[in-house]
HTML snippet that shows the backbone in 3Dmol.js (N, CA, C, O; Angstrom):
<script src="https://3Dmol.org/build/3Dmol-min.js"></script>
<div id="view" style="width:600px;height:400px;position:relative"></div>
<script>
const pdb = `
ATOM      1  N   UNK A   1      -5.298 -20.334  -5.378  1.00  0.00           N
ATOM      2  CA  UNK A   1      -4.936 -19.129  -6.113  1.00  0.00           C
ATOM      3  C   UNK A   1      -3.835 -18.392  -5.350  1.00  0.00           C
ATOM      4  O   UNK A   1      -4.020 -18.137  -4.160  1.00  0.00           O
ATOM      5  N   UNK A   2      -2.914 -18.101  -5.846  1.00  0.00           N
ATOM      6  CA  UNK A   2      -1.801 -17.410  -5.139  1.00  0.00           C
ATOM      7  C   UNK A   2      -2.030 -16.151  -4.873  1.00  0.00           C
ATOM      8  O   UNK A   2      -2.827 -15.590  -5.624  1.00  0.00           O
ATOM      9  N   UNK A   3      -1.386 -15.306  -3.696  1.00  0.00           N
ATOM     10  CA  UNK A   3      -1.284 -14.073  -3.446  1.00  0.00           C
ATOM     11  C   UNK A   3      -0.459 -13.371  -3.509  1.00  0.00           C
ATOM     12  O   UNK A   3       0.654 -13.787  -3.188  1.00  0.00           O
ATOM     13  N   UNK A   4      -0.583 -12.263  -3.860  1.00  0.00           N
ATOM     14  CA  UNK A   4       0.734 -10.958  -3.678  1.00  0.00           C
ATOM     15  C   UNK A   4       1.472 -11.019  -2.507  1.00  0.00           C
ATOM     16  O   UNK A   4       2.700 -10.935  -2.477  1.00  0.00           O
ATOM     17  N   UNK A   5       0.378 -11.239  -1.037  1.00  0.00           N
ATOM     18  CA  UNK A   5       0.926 -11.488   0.023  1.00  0.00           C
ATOM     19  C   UNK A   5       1.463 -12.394   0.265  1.00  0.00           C
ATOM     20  O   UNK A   5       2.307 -12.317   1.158  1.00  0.00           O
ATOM     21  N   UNK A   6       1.268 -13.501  -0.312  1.00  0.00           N
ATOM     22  CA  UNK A   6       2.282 -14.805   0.635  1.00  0.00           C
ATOM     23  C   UNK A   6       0.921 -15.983   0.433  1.00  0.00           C
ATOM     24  O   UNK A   6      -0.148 -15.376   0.356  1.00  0.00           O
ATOM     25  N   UNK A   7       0.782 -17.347   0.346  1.00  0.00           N
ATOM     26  CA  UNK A   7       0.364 -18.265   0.352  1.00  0.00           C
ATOM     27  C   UNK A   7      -0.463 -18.114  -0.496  1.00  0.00           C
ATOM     28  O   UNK A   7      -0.430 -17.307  -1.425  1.00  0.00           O
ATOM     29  N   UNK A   8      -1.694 -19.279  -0.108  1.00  0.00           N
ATOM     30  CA  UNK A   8      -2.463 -19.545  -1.455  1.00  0.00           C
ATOM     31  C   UNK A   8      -4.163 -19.621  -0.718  1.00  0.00           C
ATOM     32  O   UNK A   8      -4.257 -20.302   0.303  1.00  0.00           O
ATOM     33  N   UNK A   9      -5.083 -19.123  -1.099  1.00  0.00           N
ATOM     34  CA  UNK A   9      -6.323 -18.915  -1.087  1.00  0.00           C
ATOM     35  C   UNK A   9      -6.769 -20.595  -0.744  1.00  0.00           C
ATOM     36  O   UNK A   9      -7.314 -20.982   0.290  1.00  0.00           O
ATOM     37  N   UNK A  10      -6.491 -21.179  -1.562  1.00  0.00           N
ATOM     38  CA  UNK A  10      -7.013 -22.615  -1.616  1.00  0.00           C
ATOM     39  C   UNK A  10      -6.717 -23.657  -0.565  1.00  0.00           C
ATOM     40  O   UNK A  10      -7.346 -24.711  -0.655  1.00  0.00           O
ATOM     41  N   UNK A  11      -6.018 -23.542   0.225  1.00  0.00           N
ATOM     42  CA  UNK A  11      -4.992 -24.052   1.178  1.00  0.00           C
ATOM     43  C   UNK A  11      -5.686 -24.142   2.368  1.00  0.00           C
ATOM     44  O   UNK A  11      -6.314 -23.290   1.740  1.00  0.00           O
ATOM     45  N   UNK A  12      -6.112 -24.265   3.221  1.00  0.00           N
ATOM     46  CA  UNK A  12      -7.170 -24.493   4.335  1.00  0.00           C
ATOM     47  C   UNK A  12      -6.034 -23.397   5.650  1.00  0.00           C
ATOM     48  O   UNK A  12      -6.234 -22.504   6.472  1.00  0.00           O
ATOM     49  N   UNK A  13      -5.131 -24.016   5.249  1.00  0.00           N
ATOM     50  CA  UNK A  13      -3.918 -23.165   6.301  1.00  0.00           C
ATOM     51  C   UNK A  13      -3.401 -21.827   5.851  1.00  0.00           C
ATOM     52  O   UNK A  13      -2.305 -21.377   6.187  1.00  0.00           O
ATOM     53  N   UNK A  14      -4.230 -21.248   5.099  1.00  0.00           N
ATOM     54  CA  UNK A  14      -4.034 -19.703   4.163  1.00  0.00           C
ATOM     55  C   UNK A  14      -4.085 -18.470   5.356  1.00  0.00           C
ATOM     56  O   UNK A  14      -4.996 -18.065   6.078  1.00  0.00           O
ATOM     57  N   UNK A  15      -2.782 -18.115   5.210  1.00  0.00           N
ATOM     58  CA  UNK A  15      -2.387 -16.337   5.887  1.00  0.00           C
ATOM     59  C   UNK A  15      -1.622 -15.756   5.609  1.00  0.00           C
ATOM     60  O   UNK A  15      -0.438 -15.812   5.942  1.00  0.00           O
ATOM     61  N   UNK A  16      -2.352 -14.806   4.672  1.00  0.00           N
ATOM     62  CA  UNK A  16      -0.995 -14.032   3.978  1.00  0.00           C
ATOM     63  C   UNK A  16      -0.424 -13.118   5.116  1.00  0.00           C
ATOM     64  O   UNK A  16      -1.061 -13.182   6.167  1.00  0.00           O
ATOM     65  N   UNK A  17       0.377 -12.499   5.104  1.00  0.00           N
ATOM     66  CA  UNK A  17       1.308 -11.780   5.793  1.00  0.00           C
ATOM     67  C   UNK A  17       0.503 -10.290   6.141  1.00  0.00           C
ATOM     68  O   UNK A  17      -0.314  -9.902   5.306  1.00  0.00           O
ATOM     69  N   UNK A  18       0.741  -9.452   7.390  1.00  0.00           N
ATOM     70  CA  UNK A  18       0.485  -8.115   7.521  1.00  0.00           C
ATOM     71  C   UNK A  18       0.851  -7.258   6.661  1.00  0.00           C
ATOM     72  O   UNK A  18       2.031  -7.320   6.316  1.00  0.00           O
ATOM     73  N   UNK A  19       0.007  -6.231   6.065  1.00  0.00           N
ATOM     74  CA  UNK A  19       0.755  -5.295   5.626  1.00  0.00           C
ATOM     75  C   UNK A  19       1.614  -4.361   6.476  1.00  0.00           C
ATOM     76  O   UNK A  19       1.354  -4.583   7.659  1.00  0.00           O
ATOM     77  N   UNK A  20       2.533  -3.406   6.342  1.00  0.00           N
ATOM     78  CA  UNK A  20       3.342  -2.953   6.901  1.00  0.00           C
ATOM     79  C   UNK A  20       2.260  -0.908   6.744  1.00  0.00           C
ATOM     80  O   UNK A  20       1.158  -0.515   6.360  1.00  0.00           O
ATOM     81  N   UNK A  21       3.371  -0.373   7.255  1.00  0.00           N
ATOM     82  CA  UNK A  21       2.731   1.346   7.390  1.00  0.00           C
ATOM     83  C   UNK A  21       2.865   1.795   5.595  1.00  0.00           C
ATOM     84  O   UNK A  21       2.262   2.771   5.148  1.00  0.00           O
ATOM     85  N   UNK A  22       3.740   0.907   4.736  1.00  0.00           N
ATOM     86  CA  UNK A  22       4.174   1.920   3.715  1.00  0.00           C
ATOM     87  C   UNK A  22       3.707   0.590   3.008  1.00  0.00           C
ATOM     88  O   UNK A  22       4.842   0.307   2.626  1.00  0.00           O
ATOM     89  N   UNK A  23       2.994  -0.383   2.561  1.00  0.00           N
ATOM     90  CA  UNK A  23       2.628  -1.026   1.763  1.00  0.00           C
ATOM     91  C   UNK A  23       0.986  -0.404   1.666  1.00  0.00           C
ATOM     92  O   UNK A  23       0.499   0.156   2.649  1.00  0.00           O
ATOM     93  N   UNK A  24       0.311  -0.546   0.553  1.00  0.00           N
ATOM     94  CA  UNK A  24      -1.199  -0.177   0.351  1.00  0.00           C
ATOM     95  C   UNK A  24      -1.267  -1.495  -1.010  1.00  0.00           C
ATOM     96  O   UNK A  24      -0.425  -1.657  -1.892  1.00  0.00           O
ATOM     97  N   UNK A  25      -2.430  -2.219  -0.811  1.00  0.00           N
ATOM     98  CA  UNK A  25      -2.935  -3.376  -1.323  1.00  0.00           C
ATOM     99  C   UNK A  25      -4.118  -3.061  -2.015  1.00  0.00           C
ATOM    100  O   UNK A  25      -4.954  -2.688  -1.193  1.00  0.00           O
ATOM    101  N   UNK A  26      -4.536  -3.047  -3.101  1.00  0.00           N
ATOM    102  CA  UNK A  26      -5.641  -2.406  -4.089  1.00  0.00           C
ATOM    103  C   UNK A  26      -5.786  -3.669  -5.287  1.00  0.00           C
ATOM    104  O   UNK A  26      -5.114  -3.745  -6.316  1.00  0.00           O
ATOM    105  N   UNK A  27      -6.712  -4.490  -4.901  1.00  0.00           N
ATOM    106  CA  UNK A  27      -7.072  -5.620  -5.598  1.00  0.00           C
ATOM    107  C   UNK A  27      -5.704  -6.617  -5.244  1.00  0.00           C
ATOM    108  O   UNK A  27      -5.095  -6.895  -4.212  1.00  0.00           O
ATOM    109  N   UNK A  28      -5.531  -7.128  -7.230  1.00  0.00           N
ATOM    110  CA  UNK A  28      -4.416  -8.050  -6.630  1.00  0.00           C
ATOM    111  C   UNK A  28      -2.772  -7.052  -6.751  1.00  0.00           C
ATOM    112  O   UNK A  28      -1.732  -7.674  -6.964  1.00  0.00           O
ATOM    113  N   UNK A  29      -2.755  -5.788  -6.616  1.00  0.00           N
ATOM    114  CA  UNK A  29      -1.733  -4.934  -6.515  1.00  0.00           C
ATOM    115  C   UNK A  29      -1.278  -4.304  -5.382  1.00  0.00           C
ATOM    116  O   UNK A  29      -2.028  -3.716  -4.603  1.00  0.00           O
ATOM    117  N   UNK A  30       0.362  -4.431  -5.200  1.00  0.00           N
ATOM    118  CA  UNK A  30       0.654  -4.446  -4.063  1.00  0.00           C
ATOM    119  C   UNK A  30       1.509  -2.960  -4.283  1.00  0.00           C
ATOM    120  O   UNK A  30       2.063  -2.983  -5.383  1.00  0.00           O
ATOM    121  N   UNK A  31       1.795  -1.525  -3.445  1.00  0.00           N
ATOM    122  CA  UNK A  31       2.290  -0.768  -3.597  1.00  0.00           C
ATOM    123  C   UNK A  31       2.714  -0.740  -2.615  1.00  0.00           C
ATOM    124  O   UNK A  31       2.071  -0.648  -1.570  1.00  0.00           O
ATOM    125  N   UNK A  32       4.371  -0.843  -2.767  1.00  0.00           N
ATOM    126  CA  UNK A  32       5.273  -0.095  -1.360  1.00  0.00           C
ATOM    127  C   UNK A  32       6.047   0.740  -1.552  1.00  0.00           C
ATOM    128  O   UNK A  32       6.818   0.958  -2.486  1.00  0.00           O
ATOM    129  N   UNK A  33       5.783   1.384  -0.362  1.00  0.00           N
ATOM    130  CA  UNK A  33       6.699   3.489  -0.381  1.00  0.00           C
ATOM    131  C   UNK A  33       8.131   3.103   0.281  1.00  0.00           C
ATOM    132  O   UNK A  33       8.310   2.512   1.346  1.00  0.00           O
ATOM    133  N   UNK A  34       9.199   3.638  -0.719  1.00  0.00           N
ATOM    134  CA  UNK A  34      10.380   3.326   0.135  1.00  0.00           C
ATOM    135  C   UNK A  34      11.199   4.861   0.009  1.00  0.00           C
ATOM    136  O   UNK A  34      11.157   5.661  -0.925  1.00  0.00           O
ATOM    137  N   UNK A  35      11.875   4.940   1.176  1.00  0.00           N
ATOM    138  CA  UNK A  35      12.547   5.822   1.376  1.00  0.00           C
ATOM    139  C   UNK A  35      11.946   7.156   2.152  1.00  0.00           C
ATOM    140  O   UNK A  35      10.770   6.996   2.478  1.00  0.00           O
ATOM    141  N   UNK A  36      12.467   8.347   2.489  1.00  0.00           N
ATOM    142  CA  UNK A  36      11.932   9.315   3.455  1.00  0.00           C
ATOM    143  C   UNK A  36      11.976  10.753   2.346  1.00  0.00           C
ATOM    144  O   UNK A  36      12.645  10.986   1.340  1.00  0.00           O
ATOM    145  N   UNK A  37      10.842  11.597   3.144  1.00  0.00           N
ATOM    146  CA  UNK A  37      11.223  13.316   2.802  1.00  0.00           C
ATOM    147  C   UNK A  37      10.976  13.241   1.500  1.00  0.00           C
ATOM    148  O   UNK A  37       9.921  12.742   1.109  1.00  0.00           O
ATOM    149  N   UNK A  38      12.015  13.781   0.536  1.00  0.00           N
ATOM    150  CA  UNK A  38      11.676  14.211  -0.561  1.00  0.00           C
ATOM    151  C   UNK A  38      12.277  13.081  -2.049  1.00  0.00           C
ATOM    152  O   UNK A  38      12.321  13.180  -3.275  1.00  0.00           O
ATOM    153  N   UNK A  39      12.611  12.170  -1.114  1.00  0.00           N
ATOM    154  CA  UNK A  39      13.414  10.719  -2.092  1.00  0.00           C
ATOM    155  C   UNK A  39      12.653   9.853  -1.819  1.00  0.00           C
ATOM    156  O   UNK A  39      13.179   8.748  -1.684  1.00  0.00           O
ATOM    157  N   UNK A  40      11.502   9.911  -1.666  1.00  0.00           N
ATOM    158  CA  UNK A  40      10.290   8.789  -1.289  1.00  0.00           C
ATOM    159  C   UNK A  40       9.874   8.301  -2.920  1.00  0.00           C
ATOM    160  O   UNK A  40       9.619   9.151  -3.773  1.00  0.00           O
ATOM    161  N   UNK A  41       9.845   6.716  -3.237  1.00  0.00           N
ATOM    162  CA  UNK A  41       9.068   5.924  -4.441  1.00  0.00           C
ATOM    163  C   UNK A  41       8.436   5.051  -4.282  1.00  0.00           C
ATOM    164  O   UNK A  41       8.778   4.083  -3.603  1.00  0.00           O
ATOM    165  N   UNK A  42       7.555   5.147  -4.757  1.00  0.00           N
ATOM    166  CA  UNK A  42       6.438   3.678  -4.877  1.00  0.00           C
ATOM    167  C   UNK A  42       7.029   2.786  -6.007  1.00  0.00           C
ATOM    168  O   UNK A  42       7.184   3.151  -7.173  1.00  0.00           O
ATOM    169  N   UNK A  43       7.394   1.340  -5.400  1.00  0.00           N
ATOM    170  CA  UNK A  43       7.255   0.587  -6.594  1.00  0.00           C
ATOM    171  C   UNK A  43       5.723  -0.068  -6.261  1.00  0.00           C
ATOM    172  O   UNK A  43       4.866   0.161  -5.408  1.00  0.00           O
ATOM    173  N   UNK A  44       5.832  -0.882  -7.249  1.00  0.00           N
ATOM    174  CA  UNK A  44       4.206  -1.970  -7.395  1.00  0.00           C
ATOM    175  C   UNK A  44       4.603  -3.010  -8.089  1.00  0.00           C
ATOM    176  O   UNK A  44       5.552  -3.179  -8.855  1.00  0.00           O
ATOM    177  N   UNK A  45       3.737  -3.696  -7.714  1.00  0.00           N
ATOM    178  CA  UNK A  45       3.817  -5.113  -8.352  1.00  0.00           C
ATOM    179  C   UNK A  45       2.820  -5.823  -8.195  1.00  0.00           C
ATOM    180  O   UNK A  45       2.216  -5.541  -7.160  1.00  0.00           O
ATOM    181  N   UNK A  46       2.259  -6.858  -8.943  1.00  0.00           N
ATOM    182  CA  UNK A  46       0.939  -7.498  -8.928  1.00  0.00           C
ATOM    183  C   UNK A  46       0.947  -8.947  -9.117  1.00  0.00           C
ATOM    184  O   UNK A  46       2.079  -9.404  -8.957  1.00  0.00           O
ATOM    185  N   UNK A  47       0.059  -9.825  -9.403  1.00  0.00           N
ATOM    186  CA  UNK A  47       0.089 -11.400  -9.088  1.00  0.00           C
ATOM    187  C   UNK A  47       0.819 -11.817 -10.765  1.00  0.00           C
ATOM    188  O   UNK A  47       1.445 -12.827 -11.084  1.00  0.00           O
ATOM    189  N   UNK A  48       0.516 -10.848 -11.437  1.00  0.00           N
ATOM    190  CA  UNK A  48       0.832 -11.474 -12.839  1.00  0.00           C
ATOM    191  C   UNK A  48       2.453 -11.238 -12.963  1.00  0.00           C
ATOM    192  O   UNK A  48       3.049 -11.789 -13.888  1.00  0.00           O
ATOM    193  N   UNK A  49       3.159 -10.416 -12.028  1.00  0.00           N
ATOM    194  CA  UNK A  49       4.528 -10.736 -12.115  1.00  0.00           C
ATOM    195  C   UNK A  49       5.060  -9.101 -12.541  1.00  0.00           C
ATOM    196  O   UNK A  49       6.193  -8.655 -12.363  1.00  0.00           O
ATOM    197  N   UNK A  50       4.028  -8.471 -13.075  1.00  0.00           N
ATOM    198  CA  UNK A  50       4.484  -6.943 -13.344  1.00  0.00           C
ATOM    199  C   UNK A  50       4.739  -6.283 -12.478  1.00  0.00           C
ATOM    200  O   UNK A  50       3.996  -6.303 -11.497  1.00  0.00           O
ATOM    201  N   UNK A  51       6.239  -5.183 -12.508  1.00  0.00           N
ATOM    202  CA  UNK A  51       6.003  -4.372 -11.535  1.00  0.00           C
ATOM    203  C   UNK A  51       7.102  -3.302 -12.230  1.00  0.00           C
ATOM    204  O   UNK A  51       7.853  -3.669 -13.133  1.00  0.00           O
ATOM    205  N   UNK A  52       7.101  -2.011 -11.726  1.00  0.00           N
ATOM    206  CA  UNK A  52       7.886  -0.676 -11.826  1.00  0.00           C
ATOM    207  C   UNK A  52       7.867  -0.433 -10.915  1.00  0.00           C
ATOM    208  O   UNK A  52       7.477  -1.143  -9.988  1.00  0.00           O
ATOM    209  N   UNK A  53       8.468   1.157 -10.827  1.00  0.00           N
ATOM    210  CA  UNK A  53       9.052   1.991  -9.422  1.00  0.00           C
ATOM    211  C   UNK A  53       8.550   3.233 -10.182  1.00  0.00           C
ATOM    212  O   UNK A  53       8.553   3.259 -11.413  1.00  0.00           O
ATOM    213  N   UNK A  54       8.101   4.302  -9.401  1.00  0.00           N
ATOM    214  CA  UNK A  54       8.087   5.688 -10.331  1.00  0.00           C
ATOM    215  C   UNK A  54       8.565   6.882  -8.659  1.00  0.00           C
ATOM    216  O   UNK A  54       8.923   6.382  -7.592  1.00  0.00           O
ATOM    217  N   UNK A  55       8.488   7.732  -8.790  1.00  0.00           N
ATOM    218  CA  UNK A  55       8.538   9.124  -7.936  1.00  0.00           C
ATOM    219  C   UNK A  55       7.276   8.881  -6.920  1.00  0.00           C
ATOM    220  O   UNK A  55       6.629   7.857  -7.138  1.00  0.00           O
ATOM    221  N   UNK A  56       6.961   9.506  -6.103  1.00  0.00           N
ATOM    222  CA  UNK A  56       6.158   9.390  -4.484  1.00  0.00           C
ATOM    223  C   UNK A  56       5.133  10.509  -5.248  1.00  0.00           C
ATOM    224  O   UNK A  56       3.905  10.521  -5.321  1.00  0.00           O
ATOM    225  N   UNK A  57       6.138  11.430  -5.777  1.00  0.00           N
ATOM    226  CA  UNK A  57       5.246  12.149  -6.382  1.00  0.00           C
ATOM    227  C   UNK A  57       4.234  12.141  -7.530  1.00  0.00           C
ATOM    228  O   UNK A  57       3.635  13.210  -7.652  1.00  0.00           O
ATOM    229  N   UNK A  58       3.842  10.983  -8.575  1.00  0.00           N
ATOM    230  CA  UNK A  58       3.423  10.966  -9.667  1.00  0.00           C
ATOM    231  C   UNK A  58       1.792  10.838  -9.143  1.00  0.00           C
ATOM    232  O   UNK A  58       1.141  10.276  -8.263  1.00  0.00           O
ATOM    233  N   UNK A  59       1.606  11.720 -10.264  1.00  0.00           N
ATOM    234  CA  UNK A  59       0.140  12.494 -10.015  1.00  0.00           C
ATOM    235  C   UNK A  59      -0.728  10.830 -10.212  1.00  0.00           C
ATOM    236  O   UNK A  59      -1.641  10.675  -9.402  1.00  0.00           O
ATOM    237  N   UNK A  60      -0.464   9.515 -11.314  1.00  0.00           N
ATOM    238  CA  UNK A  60      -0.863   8.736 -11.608  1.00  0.00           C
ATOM    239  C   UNK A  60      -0.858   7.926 -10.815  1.00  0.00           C
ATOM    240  O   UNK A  60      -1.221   6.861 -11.315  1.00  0.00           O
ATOM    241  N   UNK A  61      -0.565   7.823  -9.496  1.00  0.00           N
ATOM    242  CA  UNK A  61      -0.806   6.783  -8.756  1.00  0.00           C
ATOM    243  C   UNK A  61      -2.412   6.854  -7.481  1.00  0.00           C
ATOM    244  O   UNK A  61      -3.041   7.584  -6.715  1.00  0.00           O
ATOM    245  N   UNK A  62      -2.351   5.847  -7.910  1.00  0.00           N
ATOM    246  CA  UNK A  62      -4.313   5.813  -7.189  1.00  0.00           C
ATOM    247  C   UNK A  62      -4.462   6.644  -5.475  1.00  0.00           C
ATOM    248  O   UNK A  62      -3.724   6.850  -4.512  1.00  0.00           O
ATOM    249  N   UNK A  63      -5.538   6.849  -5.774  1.00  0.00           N
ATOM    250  CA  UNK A  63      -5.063   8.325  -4.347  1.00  0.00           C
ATOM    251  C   UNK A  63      -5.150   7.671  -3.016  1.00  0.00           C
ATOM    252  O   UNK A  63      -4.832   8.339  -2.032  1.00  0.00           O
ATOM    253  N   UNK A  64      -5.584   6.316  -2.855  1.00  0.00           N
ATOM    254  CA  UNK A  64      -5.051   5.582  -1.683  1.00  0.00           C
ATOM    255  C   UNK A  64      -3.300   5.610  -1.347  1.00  0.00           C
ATOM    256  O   UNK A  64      -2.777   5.868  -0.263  1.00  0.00           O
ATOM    257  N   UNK A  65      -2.649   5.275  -2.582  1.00  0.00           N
ATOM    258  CA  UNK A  65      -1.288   5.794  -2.734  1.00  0.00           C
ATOM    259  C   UNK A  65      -0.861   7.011  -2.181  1.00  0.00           C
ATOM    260  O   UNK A  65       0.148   6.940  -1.478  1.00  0.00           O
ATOM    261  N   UNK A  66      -1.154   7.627  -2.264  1.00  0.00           N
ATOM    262  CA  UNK A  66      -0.780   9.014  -2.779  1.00  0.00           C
ATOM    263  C   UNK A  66      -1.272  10.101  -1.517  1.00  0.00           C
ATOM    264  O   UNK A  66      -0.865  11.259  -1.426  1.00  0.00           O
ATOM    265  N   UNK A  67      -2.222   9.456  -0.596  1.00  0.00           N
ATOM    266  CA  UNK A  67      -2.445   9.608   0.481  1.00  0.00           C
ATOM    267  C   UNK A  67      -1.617   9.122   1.821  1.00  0.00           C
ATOM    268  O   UNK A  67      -1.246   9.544   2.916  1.00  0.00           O
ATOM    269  N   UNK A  68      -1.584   7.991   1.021  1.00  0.00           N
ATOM    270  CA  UNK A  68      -0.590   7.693   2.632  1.00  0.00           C
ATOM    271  C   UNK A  68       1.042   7.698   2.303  1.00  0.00           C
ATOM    272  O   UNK A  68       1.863   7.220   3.086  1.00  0.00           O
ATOM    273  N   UNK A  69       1.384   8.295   1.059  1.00  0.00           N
ATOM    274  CA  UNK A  69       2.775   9.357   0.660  1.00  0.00           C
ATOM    275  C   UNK A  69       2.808  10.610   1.573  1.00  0.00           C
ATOM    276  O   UNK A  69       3.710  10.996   2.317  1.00  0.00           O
ATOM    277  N   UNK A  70       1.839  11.035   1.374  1.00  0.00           N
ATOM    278  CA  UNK A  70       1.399  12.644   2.175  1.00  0.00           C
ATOM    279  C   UNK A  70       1.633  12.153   3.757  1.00  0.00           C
ATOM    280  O   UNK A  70       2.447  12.720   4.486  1.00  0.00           O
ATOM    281  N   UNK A  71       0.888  11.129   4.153  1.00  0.00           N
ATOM    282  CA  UNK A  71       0.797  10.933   5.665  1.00  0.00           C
ATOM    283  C   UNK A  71       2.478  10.793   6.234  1.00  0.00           C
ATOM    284  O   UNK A  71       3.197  11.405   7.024  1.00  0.00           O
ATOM    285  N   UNK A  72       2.603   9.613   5.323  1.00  0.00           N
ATOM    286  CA  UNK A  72       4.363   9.426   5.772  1.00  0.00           C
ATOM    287  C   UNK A  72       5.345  10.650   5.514  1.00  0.00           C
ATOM    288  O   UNK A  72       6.394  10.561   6.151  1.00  0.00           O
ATOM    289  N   UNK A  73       5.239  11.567   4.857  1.00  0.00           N
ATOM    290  CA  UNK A  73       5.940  12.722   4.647  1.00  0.00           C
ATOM    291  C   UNK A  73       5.530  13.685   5.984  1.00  0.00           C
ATOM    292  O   UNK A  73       6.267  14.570   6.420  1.00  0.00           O
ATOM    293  N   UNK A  74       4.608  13.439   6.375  1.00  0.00           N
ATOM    294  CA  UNK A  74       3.705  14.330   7.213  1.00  0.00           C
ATOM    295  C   UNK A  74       4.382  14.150   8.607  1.00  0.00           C
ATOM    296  O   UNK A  74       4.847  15.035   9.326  1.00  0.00           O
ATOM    297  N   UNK A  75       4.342  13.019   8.792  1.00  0.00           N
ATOM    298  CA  UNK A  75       5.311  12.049   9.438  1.00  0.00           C
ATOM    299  C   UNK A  75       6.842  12.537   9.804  1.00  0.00           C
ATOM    300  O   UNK A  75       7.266  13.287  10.684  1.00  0.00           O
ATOM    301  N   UNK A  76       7.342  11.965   8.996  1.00  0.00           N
ATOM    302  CA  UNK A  76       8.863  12.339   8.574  1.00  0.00           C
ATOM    303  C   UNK A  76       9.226  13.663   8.773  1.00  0.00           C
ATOM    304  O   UNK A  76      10.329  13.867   9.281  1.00  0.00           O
ATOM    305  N   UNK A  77       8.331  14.857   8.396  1.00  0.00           N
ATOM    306  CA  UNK A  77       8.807  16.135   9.076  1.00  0.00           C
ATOM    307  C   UNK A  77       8.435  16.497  10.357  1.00  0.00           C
ATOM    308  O   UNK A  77       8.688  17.656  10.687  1.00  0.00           O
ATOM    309  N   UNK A  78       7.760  15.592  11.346  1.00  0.00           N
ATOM    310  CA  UNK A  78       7.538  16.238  12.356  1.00  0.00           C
ATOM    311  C   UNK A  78       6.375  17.213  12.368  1.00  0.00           C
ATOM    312  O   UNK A  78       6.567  18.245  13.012  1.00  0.00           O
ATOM    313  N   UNK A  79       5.200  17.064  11.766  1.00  0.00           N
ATOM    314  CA  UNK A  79       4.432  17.895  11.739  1.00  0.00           C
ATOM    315  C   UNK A  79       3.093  17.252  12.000  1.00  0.00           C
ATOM    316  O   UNK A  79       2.073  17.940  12.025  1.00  0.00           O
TER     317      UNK A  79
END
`;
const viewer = $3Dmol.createViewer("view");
viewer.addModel(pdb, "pdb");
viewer.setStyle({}, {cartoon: {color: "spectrum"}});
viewer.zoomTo();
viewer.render();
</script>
């Protein structure tokens, strides 16, 4: 079975890749935060091939998201 991360479940030699500080992994959906401050977006993307980009800010993104938006902003200003 393939992964978002990289290789295949079935494979005896299976390791998907680390996530990074700005990726968050929620089933088979992969969300990464790009950019700093107040130009920060999540795109996503998942095993079935779907993906968008929206604002850092959208109230609709799952609060694992949306938490570690806050942290990295938190971050980014020095605070």
């Amino acid at each position: 079975m393939p992964n978002i991360l990289g290789g295949d479940s079935t494979h005896p030699a299976y390791m998907p890749r680390r996530l990074t500080s700005r990726e968050v992994l929620i089933g088979d959906s992969l969300y990464s935060i790009v950019g700093n401050g107040r130009k920060m977006r999540v795109s996503f993307e998942n095993v079935n091939g779907s993906c968008w980009s929206c604002s850092a800010n959208d109230s609709s993104l799952p609060v694992q998201v949306q938490a570690r938006v806050r942290l990295l902003k938190k971050a980014w200003m020095g605070r």
